[in-house]
Each structure stands twice: as C-alpha cells, then as structure tokens.
ZASE-778347 format. One record per residue (C-alpha): residue number from 1; residue in three letters; x, y, z. Coordinates in steps of 0.1 Angstrom, whole numbers. Example, Ala and Ser with C-alpha at 12.3 -4.5 7.8 and 13.67 -1.06 7.14 Angstrom:
2
{resi: 1	resn: ALA	px: 123	py: -45	pz: 78}
{resi: 2	resn: SER	px: 137	py: -11	pz: 71}
//
This chain:
340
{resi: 1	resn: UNK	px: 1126	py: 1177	pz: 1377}
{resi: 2	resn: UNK	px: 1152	py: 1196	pz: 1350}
{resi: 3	resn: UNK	px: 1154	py: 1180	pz: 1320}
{resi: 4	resn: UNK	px: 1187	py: 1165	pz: 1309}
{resi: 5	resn: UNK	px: 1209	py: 1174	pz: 1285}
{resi: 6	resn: UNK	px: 1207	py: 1136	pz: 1268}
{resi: 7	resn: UNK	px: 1183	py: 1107	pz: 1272}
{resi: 8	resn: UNK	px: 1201	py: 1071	pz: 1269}
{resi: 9	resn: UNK	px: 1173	py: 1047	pz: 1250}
{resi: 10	resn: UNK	px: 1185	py: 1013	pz: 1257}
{resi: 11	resn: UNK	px: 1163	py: 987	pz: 1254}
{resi: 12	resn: UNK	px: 1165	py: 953	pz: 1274}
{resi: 13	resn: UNK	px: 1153	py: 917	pz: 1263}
{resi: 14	resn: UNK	px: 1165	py: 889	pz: 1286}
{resi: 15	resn: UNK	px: 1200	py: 911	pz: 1288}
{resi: 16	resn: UNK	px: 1212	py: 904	pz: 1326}
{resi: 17	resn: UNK	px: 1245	py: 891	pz: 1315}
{resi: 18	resn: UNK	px: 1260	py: 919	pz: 1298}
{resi: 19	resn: UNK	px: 1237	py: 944	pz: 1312}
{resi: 20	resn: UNK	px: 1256	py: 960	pz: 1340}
{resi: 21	resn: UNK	px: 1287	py: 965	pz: 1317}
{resi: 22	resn: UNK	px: 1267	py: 984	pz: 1294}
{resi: 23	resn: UNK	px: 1250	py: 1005	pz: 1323}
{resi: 24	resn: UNK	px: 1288	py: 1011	pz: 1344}
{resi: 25	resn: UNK	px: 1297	py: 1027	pz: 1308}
{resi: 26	resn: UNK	px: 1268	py: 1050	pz: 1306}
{resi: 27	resn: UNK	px: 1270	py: 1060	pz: 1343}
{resi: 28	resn: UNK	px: 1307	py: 1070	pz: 1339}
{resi: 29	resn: UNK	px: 1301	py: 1093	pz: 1310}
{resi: 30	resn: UNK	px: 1325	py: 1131	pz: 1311}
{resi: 31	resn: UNK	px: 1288	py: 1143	pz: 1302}
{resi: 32	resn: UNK	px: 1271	py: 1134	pz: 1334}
{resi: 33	resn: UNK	px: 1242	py: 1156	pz: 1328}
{resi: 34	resn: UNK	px: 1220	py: 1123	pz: 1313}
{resi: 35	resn: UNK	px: 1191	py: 1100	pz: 1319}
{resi: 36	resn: UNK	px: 1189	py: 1063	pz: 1310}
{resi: 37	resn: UNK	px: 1160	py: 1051	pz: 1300}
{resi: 38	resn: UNK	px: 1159	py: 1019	pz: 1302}
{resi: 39	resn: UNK	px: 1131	py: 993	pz: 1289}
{resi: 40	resn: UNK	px: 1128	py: 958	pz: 1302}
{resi: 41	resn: UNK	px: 1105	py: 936	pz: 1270}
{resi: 42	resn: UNK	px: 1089	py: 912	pz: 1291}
{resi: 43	resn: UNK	px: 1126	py: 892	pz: 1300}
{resi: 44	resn: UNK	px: 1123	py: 860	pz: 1314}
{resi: 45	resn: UNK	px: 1160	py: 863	pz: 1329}
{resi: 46	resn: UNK	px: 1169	py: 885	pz: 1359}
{resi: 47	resn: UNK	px: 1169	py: 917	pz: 1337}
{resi: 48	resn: UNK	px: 1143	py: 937	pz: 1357}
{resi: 49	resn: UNK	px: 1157	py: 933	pz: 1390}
{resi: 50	resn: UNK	px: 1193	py: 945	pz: 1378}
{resi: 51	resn: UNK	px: 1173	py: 978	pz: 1360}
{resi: 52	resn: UNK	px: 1157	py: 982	pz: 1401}
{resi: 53	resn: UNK	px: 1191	py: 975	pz: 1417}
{resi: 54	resn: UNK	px: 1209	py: 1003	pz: 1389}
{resi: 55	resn: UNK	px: 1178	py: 1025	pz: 1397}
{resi: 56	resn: UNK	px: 1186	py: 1023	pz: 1436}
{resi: 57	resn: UNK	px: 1218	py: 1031	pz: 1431}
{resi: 58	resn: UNK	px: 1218	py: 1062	pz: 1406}
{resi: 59	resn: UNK	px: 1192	py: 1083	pz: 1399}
{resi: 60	resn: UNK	px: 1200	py: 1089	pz: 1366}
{resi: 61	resn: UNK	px: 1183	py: 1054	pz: 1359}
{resi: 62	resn: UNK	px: 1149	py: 1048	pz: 1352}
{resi: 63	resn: UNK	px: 1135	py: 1015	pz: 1343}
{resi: 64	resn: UNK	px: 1103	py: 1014	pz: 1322}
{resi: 65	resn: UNK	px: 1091	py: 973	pz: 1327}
{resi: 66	resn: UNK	px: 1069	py: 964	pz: 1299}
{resi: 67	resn: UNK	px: 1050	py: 928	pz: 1287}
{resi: 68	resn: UNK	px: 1071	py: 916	pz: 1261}
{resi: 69	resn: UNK	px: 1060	py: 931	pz: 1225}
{resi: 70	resn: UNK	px: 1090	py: 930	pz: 1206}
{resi: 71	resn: UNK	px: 1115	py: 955	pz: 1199}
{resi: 72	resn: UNK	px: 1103	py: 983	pz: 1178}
{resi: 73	resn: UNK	px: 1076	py: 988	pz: 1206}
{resi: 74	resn: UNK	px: 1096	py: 990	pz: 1233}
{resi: 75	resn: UNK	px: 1119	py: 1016	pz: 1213}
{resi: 76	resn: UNK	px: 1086	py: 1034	pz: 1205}
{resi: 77	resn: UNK	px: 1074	py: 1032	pz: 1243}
{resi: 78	resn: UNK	px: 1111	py: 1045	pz: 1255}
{resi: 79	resn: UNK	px: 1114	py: 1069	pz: 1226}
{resi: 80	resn: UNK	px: 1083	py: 1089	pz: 1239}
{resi: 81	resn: UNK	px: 1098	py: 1084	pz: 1277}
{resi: 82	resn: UNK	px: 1128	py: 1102	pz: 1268}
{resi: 83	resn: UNK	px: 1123	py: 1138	pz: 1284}
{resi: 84	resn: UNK	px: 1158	py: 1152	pz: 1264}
{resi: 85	resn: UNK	px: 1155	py: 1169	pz: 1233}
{resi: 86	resn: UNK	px: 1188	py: 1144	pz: 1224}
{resi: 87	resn: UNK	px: 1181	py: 1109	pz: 1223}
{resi: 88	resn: UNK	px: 1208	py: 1081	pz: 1225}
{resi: 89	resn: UNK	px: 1205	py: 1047	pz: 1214}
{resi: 90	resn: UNK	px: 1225	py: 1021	pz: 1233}
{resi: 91	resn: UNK	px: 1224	py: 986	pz: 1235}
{resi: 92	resn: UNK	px: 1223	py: 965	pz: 1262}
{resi: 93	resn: UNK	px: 1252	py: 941	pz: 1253}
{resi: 94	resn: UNK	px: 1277	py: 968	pz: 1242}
{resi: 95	resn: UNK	px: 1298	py: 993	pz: 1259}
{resi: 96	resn: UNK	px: 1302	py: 1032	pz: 1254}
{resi: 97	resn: UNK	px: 1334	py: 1049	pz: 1252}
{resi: 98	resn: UNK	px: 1335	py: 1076	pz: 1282}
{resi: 99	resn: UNK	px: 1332	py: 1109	pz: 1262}
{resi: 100	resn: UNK	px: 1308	py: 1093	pz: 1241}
{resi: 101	resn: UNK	px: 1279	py: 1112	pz: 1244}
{resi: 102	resn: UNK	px: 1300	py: 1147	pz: 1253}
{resi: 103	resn: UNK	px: 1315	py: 1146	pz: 1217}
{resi: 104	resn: UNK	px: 1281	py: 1133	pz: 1203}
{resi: 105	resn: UNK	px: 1263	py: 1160	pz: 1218}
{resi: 106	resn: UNK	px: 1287	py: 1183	pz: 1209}
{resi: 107	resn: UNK	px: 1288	py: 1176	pz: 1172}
{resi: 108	resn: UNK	px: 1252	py: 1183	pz: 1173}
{resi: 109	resn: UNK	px: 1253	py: 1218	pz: 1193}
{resi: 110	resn: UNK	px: 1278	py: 1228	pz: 1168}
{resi: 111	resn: UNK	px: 1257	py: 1215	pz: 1137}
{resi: 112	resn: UNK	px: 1224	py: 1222	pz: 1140}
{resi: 113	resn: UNK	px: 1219	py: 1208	pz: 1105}
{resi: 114	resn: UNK	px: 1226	py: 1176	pz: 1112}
{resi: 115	resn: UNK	px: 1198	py: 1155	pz: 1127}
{resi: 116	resn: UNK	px: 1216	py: 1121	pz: 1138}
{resi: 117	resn: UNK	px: 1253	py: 1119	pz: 1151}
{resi: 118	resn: UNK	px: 1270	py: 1088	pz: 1151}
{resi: 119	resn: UNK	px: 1311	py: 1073	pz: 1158}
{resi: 120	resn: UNK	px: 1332	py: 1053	pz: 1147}
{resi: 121	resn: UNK	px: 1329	py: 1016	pz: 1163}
{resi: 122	resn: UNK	px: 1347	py: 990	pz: 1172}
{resi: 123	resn: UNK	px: 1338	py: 948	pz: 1173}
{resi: 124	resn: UNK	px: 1344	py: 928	pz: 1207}
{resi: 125	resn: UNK	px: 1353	py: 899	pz: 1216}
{resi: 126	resn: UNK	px: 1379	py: 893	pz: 1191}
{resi: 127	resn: UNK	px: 1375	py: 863	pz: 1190}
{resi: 128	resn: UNK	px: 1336	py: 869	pz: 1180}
{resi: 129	resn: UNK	px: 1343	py: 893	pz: 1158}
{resi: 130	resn: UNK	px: 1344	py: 873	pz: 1122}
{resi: 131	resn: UNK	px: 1358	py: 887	pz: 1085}
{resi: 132	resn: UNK	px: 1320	py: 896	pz: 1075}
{resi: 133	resn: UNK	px: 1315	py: 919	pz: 1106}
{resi: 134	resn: UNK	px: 1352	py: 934	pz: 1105}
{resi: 135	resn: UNK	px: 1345	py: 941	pz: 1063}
{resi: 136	resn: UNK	px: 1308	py: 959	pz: 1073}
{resi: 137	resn: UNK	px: 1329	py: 979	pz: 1098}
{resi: 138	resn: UNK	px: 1353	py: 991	pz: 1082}
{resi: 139	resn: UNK	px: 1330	py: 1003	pz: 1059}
{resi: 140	resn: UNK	px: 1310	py: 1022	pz: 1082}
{resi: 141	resn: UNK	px: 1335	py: 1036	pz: 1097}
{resi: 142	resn: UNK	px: 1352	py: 1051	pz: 1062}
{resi: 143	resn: UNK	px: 1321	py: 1069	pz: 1062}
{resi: 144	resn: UNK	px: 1321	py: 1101	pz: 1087}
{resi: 145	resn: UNK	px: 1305	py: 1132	pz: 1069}
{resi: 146	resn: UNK	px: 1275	py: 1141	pz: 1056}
{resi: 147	resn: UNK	px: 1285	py: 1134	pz: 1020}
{resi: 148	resn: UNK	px: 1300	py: 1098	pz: 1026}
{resi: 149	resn: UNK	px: 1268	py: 1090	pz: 1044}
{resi: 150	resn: UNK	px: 1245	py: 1103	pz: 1014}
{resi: 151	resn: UNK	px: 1262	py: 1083	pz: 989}
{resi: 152	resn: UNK	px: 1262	py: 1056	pz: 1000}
{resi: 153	resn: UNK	px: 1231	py: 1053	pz: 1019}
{resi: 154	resn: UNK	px: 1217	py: 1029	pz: 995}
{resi: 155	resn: UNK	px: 1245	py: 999	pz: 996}
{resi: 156	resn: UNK	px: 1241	py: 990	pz: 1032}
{resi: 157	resn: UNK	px: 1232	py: 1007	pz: 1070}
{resi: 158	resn: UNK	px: 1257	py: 1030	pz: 1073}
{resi: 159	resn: UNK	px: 1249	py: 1040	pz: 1113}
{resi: 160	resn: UNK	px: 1255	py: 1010	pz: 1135}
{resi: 161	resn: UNK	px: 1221	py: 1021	pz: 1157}
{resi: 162	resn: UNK	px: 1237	py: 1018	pz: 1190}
{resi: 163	resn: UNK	px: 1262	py: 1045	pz: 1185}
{resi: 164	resn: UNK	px: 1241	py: 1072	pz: 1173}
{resi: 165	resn: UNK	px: 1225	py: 1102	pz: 1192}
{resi: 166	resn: UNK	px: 1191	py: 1114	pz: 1175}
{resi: 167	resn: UNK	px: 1175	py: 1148	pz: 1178}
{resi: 168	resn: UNK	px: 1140	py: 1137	pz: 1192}
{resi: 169	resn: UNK	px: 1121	py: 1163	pz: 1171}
{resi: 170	resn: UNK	px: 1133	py: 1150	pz: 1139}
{resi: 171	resn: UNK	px: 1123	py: 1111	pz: 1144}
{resi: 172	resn: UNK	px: 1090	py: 1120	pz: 1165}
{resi: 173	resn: UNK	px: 1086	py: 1141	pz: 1132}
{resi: 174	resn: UNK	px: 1086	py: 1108	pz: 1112}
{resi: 175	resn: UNK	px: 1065	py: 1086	pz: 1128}
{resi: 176	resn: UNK	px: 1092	py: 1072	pz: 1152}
{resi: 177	resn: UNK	px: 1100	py: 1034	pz: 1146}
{resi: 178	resn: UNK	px: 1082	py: 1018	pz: 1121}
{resi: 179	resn: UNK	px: 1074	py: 976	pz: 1113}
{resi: 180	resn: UNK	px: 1072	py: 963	pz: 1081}
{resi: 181	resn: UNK	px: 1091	py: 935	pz: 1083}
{resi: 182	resn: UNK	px: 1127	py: 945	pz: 1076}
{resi: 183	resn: UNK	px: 1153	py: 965	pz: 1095}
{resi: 184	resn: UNK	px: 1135	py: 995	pz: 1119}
{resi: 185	resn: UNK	px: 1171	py: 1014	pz: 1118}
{resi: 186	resn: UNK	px: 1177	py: 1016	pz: 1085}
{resi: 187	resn: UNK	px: 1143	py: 1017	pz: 1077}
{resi: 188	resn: UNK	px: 1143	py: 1052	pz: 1097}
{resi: 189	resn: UNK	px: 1175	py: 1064	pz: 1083}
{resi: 190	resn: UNK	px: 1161	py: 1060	pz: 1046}
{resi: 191	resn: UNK	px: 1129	py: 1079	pz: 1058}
{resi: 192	resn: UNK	px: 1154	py: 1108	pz: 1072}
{resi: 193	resn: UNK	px: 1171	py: 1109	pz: 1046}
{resi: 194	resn: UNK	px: 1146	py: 1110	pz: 1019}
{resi: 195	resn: UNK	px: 1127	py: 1142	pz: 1039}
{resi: 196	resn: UNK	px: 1162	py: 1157	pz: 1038}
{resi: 197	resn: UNK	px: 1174	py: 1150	pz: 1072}
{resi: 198	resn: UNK	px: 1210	py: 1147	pz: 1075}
{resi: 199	resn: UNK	px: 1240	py: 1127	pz: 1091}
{resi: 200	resn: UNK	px: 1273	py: 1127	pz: 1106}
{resi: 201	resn: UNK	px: 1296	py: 1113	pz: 1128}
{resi: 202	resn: UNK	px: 1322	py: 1120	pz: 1152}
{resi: 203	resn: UNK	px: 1358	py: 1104	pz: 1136}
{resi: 204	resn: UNK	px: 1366	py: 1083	pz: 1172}
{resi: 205	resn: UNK	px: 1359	py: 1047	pz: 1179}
{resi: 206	resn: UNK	px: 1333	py: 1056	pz: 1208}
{resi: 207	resn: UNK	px: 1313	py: 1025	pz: 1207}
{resi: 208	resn: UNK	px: 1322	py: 989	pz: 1212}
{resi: 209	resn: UNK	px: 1300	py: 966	pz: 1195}
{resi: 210	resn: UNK	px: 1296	py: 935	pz: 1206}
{resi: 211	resn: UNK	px: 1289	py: 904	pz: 1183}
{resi: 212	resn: UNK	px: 1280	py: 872	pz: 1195}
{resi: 213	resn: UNK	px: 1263	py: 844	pz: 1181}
{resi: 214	resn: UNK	px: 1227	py: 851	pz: 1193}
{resi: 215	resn: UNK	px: 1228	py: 891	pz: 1182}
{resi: 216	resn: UNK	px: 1195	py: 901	pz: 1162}
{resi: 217	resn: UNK	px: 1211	py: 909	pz: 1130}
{resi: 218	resn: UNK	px: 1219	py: 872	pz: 1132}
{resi: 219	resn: UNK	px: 1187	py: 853	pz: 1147}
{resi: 220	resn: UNK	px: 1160	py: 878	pz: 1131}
{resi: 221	resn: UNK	px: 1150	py: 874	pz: 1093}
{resi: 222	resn: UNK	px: 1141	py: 911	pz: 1093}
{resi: 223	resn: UNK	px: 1178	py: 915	pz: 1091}
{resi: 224	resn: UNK	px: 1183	py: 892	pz: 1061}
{resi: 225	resn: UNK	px: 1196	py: 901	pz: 1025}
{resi: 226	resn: UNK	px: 1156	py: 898	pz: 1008}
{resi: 227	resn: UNK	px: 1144	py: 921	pz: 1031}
{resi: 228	resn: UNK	px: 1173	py: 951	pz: 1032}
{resi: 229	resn: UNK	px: 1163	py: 947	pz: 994}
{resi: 230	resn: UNK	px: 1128	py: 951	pz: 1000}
{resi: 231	resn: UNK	px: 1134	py: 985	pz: 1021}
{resi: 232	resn: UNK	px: 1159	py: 996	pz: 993}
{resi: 233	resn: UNK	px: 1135	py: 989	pz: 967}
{resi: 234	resn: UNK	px: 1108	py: 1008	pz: 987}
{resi: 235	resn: UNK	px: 1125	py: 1037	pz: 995}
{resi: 236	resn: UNK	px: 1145	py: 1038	pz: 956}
{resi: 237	resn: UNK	px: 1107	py: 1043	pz: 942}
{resi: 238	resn: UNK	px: 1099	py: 1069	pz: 964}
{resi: 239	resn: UNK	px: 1130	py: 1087	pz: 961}
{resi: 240	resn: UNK	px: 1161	py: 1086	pz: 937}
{resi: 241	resn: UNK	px: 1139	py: 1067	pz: 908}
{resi: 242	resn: UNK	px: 1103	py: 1088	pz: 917}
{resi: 243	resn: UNK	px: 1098	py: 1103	pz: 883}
{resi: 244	resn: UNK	px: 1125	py: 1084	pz: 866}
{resi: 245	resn: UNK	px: 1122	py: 1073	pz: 827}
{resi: 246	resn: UNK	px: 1144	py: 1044	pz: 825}
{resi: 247	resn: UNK	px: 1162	py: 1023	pz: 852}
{resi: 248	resn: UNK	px: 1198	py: 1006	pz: 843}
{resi: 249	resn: UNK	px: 1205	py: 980	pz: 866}
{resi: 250	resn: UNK	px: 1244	py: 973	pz: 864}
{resi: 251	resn: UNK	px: 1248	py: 937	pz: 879}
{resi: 252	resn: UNK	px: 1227	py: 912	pz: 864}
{resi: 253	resn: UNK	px: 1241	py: 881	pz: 890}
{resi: 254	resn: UNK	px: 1224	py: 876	pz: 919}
{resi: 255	resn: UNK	px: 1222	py: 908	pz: 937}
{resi: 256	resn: UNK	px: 1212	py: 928	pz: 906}
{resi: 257	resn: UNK	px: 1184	py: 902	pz: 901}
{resi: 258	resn: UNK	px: 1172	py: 898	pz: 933}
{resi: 259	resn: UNK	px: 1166	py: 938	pz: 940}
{resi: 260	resn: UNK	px: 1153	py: 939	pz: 905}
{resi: 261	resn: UNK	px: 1125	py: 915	pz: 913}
{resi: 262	resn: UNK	px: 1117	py: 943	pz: 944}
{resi: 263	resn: UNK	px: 1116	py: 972	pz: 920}
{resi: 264	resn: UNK	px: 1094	py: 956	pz: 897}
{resi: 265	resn: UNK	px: 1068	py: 950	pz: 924}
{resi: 266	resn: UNK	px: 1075	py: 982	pz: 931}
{resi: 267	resn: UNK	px: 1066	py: 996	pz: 895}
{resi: 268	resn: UNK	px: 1094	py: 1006	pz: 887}
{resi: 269	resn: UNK	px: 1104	py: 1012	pz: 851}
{resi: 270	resn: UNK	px: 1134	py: 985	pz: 843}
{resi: 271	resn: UNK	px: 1151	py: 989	pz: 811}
{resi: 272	resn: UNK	px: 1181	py: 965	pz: 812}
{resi: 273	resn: UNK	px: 1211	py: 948	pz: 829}
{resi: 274	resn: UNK	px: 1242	py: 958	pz: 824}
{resi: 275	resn: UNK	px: 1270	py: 929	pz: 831}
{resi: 276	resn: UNK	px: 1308	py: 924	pz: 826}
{resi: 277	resn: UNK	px: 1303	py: 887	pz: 823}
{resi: 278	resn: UNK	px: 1303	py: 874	pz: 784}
{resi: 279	resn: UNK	px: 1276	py: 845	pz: 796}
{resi: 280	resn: UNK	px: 1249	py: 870	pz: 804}
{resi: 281	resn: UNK	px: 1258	py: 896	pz: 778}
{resi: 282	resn: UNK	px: 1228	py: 895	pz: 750}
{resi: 283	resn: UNK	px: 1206	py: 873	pz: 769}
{resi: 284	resn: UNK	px: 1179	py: 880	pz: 787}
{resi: 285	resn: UNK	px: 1178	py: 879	pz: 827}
{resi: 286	resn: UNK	px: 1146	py: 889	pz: 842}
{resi: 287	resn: UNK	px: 1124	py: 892	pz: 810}
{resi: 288	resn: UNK	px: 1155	py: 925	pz: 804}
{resi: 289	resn: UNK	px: 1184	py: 927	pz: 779}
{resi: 290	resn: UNK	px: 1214	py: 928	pz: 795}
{resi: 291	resn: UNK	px: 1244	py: 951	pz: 776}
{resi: 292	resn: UNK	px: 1285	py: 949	pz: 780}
{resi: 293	resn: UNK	px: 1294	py: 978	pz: 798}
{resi: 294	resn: UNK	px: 1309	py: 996	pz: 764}
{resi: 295	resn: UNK	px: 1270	py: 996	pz: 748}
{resi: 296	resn: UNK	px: 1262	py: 1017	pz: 781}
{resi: 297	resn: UNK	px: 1267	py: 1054	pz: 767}
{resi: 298	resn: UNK	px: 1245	py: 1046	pz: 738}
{resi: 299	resn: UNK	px: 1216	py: 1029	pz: 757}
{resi: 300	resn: UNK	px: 1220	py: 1057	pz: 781}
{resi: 301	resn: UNK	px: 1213	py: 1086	pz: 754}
{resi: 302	resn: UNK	px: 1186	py: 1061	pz: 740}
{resi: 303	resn: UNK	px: 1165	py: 1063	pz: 770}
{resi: 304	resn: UNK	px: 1140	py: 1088	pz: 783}
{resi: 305	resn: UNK	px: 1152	py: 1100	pz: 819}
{resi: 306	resn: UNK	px: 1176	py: 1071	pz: 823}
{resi: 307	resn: UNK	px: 1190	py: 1064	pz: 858}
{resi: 308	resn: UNK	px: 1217	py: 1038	pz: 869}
{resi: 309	resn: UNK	px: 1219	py: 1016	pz: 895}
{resi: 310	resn: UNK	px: 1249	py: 997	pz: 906}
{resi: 311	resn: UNK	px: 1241	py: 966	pz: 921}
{resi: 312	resn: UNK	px: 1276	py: 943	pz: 917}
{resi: 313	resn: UNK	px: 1288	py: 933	pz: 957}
{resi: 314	resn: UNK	px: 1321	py: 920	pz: 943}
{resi: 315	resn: UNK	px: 1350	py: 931	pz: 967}
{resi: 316	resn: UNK	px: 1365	py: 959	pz: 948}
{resi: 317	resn: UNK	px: 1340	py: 962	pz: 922}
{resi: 318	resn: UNK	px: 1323	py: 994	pz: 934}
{resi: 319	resn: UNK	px: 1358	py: 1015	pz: 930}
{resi: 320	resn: UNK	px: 1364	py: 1005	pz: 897}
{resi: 321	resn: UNK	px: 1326	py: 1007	pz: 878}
{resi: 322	resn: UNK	px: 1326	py: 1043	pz: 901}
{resi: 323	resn: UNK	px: 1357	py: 1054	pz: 880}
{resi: 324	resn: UNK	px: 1340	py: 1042	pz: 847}
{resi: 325	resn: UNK	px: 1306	py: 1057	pz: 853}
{resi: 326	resn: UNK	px: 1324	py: 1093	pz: 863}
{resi: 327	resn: UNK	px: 1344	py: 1088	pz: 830}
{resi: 328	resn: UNK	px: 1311	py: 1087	pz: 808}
{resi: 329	resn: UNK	px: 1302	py: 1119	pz: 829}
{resi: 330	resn: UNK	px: 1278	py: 1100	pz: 849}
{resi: 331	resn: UNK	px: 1272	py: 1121	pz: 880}
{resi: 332	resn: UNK	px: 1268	py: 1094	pz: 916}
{resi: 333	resn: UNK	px: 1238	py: 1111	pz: 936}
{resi: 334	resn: UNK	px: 1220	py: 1124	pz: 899}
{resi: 335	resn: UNK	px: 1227	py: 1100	pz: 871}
{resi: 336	resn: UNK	px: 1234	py: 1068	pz: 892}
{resi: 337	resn: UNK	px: 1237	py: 1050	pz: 929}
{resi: 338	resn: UNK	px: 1252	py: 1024	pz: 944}
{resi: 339	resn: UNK	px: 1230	py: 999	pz: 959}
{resi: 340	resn: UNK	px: 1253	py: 973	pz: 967}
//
C-alpha cells in the first residue's frame, strides 16, 4: 500500500447529519492523492454506518470505530493512524474548499520551515453565524504569515483547527494532543510555538466553518474564557516571562485581573497594573498598584527586567496602546505582548 501524499484526520461524534457533506468535499479534492481517516467516538446516531457506506464506496476512506473516550483521544488514536507525513484536520460538520489541501500542501513543500499551514475561513449558515464569531474571524483571518501569527499568539487561537494541515513529525515530536482541561488546539499551537515551530497560512477562504448552536467551543467549558487564561498563563511562565524581573500588566478591569490571578498561581513576578481609568488609578487591584499610563516609562526603568503585558479586550484598544508602547520604544515580541 503507497503512502499518500496527505492524511485527512476528521474525527466523528454522533455527526451523521452533516457528515456526508463534509466527506463529498474531501473526496472531490484537485489533490486526490489522500486518505481520510476517519474516527467514529462511540456515536449513538447512525455515524458508523455512513463511515462503512463512504468506505464501500471510495477507498480513500478508512473508518477507525472506537468506544466513546472523548475527543482528544480519538485525535490521538487517528493522529497515529495517519500513514502521510501531512496531516489534515477536518471536521465533521464543515466543508472544504476543493483545492484545499493542493494549496495547503503546497505551502508546505515550498516552506519547509513552517510546521502547520492553515487558510483563511469562512462562517456558514449565515444565519448561524453571530457578530462574536464574524469579529473572531476576521481576526484570524488578518493574520496570514508567520509574523502575524507570532504576535499575536497570545490574544486568542489564531488557527481555526479544522483548516490546518500539520507536518506529523513535528506534533508526534510534542507529545501529540494533550488534556488538561482547556483547549487541545491551542494548547498545541502554544507548545509549537514555544519549541520554535512555526505557522502560516494560505491567503484564500478554503474552509467553511460551520457554527451552530451545539458546536464544542460552545457546549464545552474547556473552551471558556478561565480556562484560555489558564493555558495563557501556563505557557506565558514558561516562555515570554521565563526569567523575567518584573511583569506590567496593562488592563487592570476584568480581563487584566482575571489572567493576573493565573500568573500568580503560576509564580509569576507581578509588579503592577497599568489602567486608563481615573477610578482604578492609585488604588490597589489585586494586592498591585495600578499606574496612569504616563507613570509607565518611569516604573519601567525602575524595575529589574521589566516585561509588559497588554491585557485590555476593548474593541480598538489594542491599536492604540500598540502605537503608545512603540512610542516609548517598547519593542512587541521583547519588551511587551498582547494577551487580549
């Protein structure tokens, strides 16, 4: 048996109603050199015997039926059943552009520096498809090269995990998926990137995403706020603020507050807030002083190996404190990161 150019990881939990539009998108592919590998959890729903019927039809298809376990095992048990050196993630509700996985695969034959390729996306039904979901996409997709994706790593998941196409090696390498309790995607792309890994993505909408009311970023509190700011907060220590003197959080409201509980439990060294907001300006928030953002250049050259982080989700906000902190010659990536 050759081995294909790409493996197609799509895992399957009670999917039979979106399932075949999902699989009629993969099969129809410009790069029909593939194999999808497709894992039934445990469904309760006719899921299974649509993976047999697909696997009669095209043998391209081959169904791995599992006792339900969850989802990071079953991307574990399909990761190491994937026989390409290219893997492809794909979900079972969505739908994949047909040159998808040509110009995927082709970004990463041309780049062999870059370990994960992502697209652009795209949110369907529209009438699913609320101002929260259209916001986190546009986002992600203002964010194609390797640079955009470095910087701003920290505010949010910038790879929706259905459109990207992983070199095996390099997440084998890592331990595969991992479970503790927050999002197994972006867990893995903080672990990539903090061992130097690095990402890119194709400038085409070549996934179509579909949201619906039952989707797991919804239903599953691994996805919620606390815990992206537990991962952050993990990953921060062990990276950007590893060695690190002094940490400035800037954005003492909610957000700020919230990761800084994190980081403390994370021993990190908090030094103060700093806040636009006259109300919170020389009070204390957290057991930390919090400073107007004109005091900032002289606690800054007060501290021992000071580092910033900018934690204020505002709309807007992020441009405008970015334009500050380069004006005090703060340098995003050295001095400071946004984290929100």
């Amino acid at each position: 048996m050759t081995t294909p150019a790409v493996s197609v990881l799509i895992p399957c939990y009670n999917a039979a109603a979106t399932l075949d539009e999902a699989m009629t998108s993969l099969l129809a592919q410009t790069l029909d050199d593939l194999e999808v590998v497709a894992l039934d959890d445990g469904s309760e729903d006719a899921t299974a015997d649509r993976l047999r019927a697909w696997a009669a039809r095209d043998g391209r298809v081959r169904p791995v039926l599992l006792p339900h376990r969850g989802l990071i095992p079953a991307l574990n048990a399909g990761l190491a059943a994937c026989r390409a050196p290219l893997v492809a993630r794909m979900d079972a509700d969505d739908r994949a552009h047909p040159d998808r996985l040509a110009q995927q695969v082709a970004l990463l034959d041309r780049s062999p520096e870059i370990a994960v390729a992502g697209c652009l996306v795209d949110g369907f039904p529209a009438e699913e498809v609320r101002e929260g979901f259209r916001i986190y996409i546009a986002w992600l997709n203002s964010l194609v090269t390797s640079e955009d994706i470095a910087r701003e790593i920290w505010i949010e998941s910038p790879l929706a995990h259905s459109s990207v196409v992983l070199r095996k090696a390099a997440v084998e390498g890592l331990g595969g998926y991992q479970d503790h309790g927050w999002p197994e995607d972006y867990d893995l792309w903080l672990r990539m990137h903090l061992s130097g890994a690095r990402f890119a993505k194709v400038p085409q909408v070549l996934l179509y995403w579909r949201e619906h009311p039952a989707r797991l970023t919804r239903t599953d509190r691994r996805y919620s706020v606390e815990n992206f700011l537990r991962a952050k907060a993990r990953y921060l220590a062990a990276g950007p603020l590893c060695e690190r003197g002094a940490v400035i959080v800037w954005g003492a409201g909610q957000m700020g507050r919230r990761l800084s509980k994190h980081l403390t439990r994370a021993a990190v060294p908090l030094a103060a807030f700093v806040d636009i907001d006259p109300a919170k300006i020389g009070r204390r928030r957290r057991g930390l002083p919090v400073y107007a953002p004109g005091d900032l250049p002289a606690l800054w050259h007060g501290l021992e190996r000071p580092v910033l982080l900018l934690a204020v989700g505002a709309r807007g906000a992020r441009a405008l404190i970015r334009e500050q902190l380069m004006t005090m010659g703060l340098r995003e990536g050295e001095d400071w990161w946004a984290v929100a």
